[in-house]
DRENDO-77119 format. One line per field, with one value per atom (N, C-alpha, C): residue number from 1; residue in one letter; atom name; z, x, y. Coordinates in nm, 3 decimals. Atoms other than C-alpha are relative to their C-alpha. Example, Ala and Ser with C-alpha at 12.3 -4.5 7.8 and 13.67 -1.06 7.14 Angstrom:
! residues 2
k <- [1, 1, 1, 2, 2, 2]
r <- [a, a, a, s, s, s]
a <- [N, CA, C, N, CA, C]
zz <- [0.000, 0.780, 0.000, -0.006, 0.714, 0.073]
xx <- [0.089, 1.230, 0.090, -0.082, 1.367, -0.077]
yy <- [-0.119, -0.450, 0.120, -0.119, -0.106, 0.109]
! end
This chain:
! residues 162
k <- [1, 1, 1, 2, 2, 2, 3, 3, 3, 4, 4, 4, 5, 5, 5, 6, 6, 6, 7, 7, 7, 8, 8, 8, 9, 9, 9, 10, 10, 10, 11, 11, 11, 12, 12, 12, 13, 13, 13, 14, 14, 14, 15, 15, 15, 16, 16, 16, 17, 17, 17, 18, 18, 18, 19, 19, 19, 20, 20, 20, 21, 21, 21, 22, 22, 22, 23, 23, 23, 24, 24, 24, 25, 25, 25, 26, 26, 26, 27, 27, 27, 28, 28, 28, 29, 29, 29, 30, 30, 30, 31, 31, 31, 32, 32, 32, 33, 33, 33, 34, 34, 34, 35, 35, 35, 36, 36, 36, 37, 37, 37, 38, 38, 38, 39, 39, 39, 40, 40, 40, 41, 41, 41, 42, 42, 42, 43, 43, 43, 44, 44, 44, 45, 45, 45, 46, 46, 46, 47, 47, 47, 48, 48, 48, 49, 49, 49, 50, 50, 50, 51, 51, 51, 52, 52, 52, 53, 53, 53, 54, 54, 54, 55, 55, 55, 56, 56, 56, 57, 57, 57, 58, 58, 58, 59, 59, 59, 60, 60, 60, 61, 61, 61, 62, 62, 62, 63, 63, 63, 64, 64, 64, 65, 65, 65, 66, 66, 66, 67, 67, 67, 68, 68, 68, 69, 69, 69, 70, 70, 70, 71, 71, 71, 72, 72, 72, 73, 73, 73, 74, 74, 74, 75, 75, 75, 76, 76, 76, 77, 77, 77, 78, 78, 78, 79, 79, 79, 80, 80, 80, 81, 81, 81, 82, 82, 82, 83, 83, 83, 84, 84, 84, 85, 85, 85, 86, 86, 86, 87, 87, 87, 88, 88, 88, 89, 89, 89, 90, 90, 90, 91, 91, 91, 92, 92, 92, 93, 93, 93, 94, 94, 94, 95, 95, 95, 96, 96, 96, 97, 97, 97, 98, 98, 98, 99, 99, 99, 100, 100, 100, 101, 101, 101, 102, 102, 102, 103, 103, 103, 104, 104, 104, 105, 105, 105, 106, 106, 106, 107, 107, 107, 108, 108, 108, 109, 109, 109, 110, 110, 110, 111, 111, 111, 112, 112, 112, 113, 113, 113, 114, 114, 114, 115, 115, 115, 116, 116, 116, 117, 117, 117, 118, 118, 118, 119, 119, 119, 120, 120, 120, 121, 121, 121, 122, 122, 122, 123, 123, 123, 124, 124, 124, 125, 125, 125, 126, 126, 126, 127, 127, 127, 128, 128, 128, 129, 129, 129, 130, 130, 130, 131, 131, 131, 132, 132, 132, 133, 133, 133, 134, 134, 134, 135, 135, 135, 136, 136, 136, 137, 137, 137, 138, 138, 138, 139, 139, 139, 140, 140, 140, 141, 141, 141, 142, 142, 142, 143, 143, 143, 144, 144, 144, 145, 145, 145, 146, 146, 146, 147, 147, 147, 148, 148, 148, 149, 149, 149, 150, 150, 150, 151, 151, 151, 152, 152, 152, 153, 153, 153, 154, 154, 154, 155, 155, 155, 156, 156, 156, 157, 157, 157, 158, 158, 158, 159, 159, 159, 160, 160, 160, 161, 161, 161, 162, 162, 162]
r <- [x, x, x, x, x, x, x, x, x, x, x, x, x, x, x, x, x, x, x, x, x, x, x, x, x, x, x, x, x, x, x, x, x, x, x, x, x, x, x, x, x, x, x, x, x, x, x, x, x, x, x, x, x, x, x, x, x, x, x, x, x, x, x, x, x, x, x, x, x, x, x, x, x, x, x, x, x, x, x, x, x, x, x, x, x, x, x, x, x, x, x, x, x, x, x, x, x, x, x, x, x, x, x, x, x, x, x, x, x, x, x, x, x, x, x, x, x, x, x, x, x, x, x, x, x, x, x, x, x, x, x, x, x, x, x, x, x, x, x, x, x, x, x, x, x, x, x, x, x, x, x, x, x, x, x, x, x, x, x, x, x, x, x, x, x, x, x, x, x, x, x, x, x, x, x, x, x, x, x, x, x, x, x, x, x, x, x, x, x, x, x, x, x, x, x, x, x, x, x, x, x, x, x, x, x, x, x, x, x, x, x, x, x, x, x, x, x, x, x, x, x, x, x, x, x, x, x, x, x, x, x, x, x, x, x, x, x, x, x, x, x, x, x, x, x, x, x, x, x, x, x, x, x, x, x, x, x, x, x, x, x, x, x, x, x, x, x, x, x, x, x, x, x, x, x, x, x, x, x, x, x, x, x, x, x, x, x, x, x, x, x, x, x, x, x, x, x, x, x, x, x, x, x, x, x, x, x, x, x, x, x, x, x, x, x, x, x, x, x, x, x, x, x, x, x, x, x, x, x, x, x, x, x, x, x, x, x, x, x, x, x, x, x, x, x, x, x, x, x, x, x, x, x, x, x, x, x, x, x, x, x, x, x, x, x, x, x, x, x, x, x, x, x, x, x, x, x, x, x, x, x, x, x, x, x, x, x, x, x, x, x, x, x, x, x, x, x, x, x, x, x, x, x, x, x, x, x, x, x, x, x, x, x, x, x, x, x, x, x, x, x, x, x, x, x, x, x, x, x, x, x, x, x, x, x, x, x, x, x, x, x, x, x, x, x, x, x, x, x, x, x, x, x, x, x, x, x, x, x, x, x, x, x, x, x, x, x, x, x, x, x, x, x, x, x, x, x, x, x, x, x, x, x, x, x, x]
a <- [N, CA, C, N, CA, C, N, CA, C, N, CA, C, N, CA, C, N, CA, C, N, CA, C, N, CA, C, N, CA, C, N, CA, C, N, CA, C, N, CA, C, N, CA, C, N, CA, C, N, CA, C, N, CA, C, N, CA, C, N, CA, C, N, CA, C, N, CA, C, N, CA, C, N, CA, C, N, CA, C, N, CA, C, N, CA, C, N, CA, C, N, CA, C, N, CA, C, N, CA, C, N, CA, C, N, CA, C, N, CA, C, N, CA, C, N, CA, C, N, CA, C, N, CA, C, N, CA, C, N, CA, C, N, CA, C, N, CA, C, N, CA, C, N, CA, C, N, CA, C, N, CA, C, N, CA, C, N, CA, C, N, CA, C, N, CA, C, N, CA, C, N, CA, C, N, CA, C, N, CA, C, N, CA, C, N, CA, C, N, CA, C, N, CA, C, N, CA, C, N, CA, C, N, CA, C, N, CA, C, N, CA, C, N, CA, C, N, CA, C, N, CA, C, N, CA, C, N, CA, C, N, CA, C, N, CA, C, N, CA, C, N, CA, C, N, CA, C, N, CA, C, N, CA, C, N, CA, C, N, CA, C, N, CA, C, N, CA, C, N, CA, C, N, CA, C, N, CA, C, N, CA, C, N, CA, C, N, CA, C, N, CA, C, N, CA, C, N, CA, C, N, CA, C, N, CA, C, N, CA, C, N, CA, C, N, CA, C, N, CA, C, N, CA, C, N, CA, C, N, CA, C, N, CA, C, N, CA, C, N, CA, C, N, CA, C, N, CA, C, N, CA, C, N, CA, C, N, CA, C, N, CA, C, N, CA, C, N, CA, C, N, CA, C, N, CA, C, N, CA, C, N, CA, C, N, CA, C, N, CA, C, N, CA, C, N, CA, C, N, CA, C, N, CA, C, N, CA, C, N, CA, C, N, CA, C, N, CA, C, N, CA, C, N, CA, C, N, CA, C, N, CA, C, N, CA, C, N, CA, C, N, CA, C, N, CA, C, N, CA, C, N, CA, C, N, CA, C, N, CA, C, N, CA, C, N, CA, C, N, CA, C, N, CA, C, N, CA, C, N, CA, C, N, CA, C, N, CA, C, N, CA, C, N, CA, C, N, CA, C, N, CA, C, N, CA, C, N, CA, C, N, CA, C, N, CA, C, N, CA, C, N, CA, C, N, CA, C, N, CA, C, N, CA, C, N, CA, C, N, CA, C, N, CA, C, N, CA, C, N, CA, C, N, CA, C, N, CA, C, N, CA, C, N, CA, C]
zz <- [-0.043, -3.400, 0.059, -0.023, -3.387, 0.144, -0.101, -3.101, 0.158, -0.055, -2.898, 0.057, -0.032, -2.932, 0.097, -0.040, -2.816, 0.138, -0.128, -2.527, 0.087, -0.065, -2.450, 0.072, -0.002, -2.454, 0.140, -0.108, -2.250, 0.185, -0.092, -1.981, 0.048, 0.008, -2.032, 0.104, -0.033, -1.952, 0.157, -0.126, -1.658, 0.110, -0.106, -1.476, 0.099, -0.143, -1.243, 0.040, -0.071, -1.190, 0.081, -0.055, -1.058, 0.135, -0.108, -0.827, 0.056, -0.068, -0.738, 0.118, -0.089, -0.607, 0.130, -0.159, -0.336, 0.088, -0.139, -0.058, 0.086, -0.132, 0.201, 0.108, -0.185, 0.555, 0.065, -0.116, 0.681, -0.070, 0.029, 0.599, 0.057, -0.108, 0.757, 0.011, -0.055, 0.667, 0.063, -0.054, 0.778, 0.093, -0.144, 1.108, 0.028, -0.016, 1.252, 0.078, -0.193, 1.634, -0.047, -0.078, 1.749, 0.011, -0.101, 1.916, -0.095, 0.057, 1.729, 0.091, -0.063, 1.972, 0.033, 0.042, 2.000, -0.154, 0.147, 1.625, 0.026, -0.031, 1.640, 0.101, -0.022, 1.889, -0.081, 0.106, 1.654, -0.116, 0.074, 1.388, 0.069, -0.071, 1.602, -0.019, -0.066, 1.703, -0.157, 0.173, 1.298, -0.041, 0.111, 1.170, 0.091, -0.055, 1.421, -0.086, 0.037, 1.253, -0.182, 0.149, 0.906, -0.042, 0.035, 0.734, -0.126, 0.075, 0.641, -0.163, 0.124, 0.332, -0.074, 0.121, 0.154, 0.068, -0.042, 0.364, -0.005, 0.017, 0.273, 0.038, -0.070, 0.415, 0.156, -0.126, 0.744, 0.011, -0.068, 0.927, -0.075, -0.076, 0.960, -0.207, 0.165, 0.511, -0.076, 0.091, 0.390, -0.013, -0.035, 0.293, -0.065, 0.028, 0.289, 0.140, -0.075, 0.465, 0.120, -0.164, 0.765, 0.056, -0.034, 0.808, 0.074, -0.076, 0.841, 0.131, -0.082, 1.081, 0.150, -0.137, 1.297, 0.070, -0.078, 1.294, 0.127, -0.103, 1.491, 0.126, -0.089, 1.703, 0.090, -0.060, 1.816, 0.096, -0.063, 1.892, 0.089, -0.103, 2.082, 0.138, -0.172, 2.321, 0.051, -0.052, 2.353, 0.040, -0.090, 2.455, 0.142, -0.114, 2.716, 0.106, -0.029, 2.844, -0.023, -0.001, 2.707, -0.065, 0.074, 2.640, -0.115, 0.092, 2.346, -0.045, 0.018, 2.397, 0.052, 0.018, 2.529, -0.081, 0.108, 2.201, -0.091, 0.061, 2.060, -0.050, -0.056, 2.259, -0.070, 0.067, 2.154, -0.159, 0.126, 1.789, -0.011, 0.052, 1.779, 0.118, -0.047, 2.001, -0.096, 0.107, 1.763, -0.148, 0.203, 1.420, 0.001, 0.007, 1.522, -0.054, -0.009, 1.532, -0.149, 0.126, 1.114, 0.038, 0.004, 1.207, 0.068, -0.016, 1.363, -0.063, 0.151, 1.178, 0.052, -0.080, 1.387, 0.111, -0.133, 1.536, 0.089, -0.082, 1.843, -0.052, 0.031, 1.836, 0.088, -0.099, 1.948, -0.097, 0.079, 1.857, -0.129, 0.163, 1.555, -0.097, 0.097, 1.388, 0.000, 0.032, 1.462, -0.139, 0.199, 1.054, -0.009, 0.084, 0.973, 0.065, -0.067, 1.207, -0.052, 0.013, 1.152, -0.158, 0.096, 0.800, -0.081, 0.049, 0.613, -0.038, -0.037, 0.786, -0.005, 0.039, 0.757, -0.105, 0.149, 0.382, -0.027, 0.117, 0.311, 0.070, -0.040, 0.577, -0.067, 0.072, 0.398, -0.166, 0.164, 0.042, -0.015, 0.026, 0.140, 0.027, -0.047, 0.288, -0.119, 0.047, -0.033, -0.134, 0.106, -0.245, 0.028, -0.006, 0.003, -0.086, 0.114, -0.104, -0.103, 0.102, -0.429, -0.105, -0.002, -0.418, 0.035, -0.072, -0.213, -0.109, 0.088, -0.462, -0.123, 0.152, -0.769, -0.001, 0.010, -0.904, -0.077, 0.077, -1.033, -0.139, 0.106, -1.282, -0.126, 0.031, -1.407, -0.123, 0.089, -1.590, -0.115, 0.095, -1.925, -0.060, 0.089, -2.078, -0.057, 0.103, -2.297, -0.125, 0.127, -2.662, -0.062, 0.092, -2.847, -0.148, 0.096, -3.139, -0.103, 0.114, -3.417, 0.052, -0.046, -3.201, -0.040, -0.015, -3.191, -0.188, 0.172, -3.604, -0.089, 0.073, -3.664, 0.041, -0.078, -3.433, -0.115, 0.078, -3.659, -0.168, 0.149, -3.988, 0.016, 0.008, -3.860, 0.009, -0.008, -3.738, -0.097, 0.163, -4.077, -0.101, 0.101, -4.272, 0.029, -0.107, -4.043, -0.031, 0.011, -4.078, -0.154, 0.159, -4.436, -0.049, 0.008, -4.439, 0.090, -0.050, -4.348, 0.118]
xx <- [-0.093, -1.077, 0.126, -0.160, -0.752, -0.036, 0.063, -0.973, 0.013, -0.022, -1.009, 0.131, -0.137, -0.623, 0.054, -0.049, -0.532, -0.030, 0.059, -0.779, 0.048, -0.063, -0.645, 0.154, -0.117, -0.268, -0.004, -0.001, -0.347, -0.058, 0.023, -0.513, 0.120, -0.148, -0.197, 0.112, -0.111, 0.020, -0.044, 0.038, -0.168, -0.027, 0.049, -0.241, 0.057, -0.116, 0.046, 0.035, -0.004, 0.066, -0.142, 0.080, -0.242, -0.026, -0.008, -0.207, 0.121, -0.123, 0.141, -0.123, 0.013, -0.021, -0.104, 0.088, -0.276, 0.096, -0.069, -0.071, -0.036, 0.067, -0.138, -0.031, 0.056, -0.270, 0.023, -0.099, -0.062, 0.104, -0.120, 0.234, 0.124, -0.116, 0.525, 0.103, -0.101, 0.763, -0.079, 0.071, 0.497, -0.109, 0.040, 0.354, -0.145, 0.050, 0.026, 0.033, -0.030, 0.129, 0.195, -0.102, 0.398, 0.142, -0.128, 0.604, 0.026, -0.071, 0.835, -0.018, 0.004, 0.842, -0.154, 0.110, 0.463, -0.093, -0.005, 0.429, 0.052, -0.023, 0.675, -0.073, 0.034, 0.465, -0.132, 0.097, 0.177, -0.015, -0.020, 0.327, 0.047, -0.074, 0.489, -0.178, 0.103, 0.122, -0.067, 0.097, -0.049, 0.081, -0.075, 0.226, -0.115, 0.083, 0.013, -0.133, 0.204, -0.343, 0.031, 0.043, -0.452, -0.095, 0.027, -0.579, -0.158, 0.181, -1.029, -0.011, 0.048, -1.015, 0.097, -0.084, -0.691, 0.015, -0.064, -0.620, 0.070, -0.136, -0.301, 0.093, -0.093, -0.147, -0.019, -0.006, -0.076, -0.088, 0.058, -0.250, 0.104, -0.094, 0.040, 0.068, -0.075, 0.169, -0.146, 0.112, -0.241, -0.006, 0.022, -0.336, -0.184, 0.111, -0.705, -0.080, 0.088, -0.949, -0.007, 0.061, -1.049, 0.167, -0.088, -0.669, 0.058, -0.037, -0.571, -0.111, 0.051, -0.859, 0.033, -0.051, -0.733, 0.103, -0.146, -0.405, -0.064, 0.058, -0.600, -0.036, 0.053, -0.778, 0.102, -0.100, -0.452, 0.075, -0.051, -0.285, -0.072, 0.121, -0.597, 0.017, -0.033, -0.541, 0.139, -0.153, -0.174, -0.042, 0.013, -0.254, -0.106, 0.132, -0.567, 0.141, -0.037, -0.263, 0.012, 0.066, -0.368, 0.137, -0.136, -0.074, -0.043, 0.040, -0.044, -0.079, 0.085, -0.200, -0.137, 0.120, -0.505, -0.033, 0.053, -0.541, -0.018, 0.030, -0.486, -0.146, 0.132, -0.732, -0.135, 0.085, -0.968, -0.025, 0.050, -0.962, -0.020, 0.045, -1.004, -0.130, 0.125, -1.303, -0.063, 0.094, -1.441, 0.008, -0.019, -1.316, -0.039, 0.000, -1.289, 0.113, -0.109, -0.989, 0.096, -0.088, -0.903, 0.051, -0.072, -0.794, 0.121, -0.109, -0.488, 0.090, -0.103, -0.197, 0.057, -0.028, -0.098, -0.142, 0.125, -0.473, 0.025, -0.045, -0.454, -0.073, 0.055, -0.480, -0.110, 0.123, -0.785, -0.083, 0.020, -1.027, -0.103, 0.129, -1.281, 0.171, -0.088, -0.907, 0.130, -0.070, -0.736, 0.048, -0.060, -0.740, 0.023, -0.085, -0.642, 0.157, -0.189, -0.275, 0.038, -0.036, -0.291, 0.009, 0.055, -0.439, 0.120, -0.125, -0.136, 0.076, -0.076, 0.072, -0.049, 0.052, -0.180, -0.010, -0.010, -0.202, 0.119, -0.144, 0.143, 0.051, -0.079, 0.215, -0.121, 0.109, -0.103, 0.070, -0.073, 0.050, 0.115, -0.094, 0.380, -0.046, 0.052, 0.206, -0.031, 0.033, 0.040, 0.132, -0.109, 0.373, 0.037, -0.069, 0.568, -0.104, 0.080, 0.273, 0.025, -0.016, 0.307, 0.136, -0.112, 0.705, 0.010, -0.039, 0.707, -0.113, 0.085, 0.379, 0.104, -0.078, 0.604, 0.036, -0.037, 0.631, 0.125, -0.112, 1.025, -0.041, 0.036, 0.849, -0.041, 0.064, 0.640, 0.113, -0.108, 0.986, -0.007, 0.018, 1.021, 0.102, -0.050, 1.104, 0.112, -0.119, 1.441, -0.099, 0.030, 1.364, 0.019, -0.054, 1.362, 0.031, -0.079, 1.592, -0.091, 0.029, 1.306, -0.065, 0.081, 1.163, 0.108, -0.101, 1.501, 0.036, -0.072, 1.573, -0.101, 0.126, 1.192, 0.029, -0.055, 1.292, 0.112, -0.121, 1.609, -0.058, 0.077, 1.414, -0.110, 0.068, 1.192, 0.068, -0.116, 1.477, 0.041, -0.086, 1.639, -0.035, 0.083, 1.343, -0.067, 0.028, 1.254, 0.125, -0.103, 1.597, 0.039, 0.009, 1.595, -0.084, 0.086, 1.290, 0.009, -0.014, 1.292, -0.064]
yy <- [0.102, 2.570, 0.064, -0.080, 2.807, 0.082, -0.057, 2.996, -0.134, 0.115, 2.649, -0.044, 0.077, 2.542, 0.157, -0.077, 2.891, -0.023, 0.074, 2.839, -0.046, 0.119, 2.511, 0.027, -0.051, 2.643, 0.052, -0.089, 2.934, -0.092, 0.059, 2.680, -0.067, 0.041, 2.480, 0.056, -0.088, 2.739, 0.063, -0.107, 2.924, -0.085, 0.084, 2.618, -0.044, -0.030, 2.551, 0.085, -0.135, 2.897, 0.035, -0.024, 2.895, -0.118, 0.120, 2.565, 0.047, -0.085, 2.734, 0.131, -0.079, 3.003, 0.013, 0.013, 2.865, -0.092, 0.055, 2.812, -0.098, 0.095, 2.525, 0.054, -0.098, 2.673, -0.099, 0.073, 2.379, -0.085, 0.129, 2.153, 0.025, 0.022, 2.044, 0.076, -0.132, 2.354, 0.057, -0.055, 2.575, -0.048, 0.010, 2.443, 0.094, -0.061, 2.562, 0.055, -0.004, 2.534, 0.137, -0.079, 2.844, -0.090, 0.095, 2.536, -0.089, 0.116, 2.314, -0.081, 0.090, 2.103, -0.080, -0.005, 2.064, -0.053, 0.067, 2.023, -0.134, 0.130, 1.726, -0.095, 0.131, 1.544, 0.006, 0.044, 1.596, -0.046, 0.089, 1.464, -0.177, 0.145, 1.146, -0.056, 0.071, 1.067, -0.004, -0.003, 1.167, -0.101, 0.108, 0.926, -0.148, 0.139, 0.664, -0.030, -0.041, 0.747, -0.030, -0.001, 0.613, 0.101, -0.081, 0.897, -0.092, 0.093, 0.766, 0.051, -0.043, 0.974, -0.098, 0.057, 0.851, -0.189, 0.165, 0.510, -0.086, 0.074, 0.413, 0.102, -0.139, 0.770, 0.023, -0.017, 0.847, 0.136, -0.125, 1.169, 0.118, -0.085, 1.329, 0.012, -0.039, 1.273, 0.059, -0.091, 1.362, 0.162, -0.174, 1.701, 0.012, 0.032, 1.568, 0.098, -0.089, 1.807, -0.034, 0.094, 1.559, -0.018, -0.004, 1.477, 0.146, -0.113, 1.845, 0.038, -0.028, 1.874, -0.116, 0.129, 1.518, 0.082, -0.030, 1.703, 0.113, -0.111, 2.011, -0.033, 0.070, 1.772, -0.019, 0.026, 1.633, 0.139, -0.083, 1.946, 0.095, -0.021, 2.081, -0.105, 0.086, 1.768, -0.049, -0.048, 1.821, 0.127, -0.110, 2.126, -0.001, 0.061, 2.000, -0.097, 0.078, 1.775, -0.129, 0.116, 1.457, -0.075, 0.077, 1.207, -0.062, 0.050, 1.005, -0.107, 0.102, 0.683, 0.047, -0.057, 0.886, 0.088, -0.005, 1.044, -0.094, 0.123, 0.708, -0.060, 0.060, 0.562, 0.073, -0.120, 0.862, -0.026, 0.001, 0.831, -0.102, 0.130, 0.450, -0.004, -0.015, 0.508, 0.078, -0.078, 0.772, -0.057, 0.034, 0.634, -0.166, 0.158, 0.274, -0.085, 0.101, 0.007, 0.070, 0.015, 0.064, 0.181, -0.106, 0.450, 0.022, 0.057, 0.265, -0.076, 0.094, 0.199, -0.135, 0.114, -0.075, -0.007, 0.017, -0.219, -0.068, 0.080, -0.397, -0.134, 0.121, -0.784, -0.043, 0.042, -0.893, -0.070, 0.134, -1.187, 0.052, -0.038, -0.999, 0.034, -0.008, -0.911, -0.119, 0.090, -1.231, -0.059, 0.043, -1.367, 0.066, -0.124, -1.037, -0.046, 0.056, -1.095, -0.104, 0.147, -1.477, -0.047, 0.056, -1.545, -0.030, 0.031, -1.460, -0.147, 0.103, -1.686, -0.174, 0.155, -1.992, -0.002, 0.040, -1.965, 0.013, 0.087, -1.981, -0.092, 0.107, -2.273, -0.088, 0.048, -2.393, -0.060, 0.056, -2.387, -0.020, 0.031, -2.473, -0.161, 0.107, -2.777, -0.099, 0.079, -2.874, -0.024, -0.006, -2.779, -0.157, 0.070, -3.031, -0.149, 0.062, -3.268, -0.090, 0.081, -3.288, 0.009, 0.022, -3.286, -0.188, 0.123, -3.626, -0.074, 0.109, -3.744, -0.060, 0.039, -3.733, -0.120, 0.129, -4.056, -0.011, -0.005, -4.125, -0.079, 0.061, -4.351, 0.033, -0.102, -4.063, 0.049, -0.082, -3.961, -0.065, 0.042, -3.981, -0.135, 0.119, -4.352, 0.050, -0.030, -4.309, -0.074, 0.089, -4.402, -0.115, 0.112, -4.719, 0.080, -0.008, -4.739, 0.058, -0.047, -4.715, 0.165, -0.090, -4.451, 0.124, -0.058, -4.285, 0.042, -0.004, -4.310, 0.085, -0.075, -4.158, 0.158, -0.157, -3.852, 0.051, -0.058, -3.820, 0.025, -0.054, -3.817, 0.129, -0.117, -3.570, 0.124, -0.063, -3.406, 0.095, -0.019, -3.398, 0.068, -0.034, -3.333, 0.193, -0.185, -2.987, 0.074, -0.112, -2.876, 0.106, -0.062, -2.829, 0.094, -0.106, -2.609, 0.114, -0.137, -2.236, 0.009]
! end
């Protein structure tokens, strides 16, 4: 057992030293591309690109295998010349519409843009509804007197107990 915890410890202990010491072979202090300037437009354009592995990260914040390889892609056709909306264009031809962080509107993603907005003019719709249904009548009666004197004995009789 005392062999085990030591074990464990020693894993403990050696284990961020050992994730410390594999370096990234890319991130944003350390650049692949020579050119700052270059870099920055490959990040401008990775911040465009949803990243397929993680899908809630951009290109350009993953450090997911396929991401660091988009980013390559990119800077391969910055270097070919290729502006940005024709790498755009390019990866939502190869990946397809969702590897745009902003997809274009068009009629197969219409409910996705629209839907939103019709369910909450939808359920404000049935709020107003059953605002204007309310019946004022609906409210509660005031009490008659014996009604009023039974309330006070129960009242009375509750207060005295713990």
């Amino acid at each position: 057992m005392r062999v085990l915890l030591t074990t464990l410890m020693l894993c403990w202990t050696l284990g961020p030293a050992g994730v410390a010491a594999q370096a990234p072979t890319e991130s944003k202090a350390a650049p692949l591309s020579a050119d700052p300037a270059l870099e920055a437009r490959v990040l401008k354009i990775a911040e465009e690109l949803r990243c397929l592995v993680c899908q809630n990260e951009t290109i350009a914040a993953s450090q997911a295998d396929l991401a660091k390889d988009l980013r390559q892609q990119i800077r391969e056709q910055l270097g070919q010349g290729h502006t940005q909306a024709q790498i755009l264009e390019f990866m939502a031809q190869r990946y397809g519409d969702f590897v745009l962080y902003r997809p274009p509107l068009q009629l197969s993603t219409v409910l996705l843009w629209v839907g939103p907005f019709v369910l909450l003019l939808v359920a404000a719709g049935v709020l107003l509804m059953n605002i204007r249904r309310r019946d004022p009548q609906t409210e509660a009666a005031p009490l008659s007197p014996a009604e009023l004197q039974r309330a006070q004995r129960l009242l009375d009789d509750a207060g005295g107990a713990p």
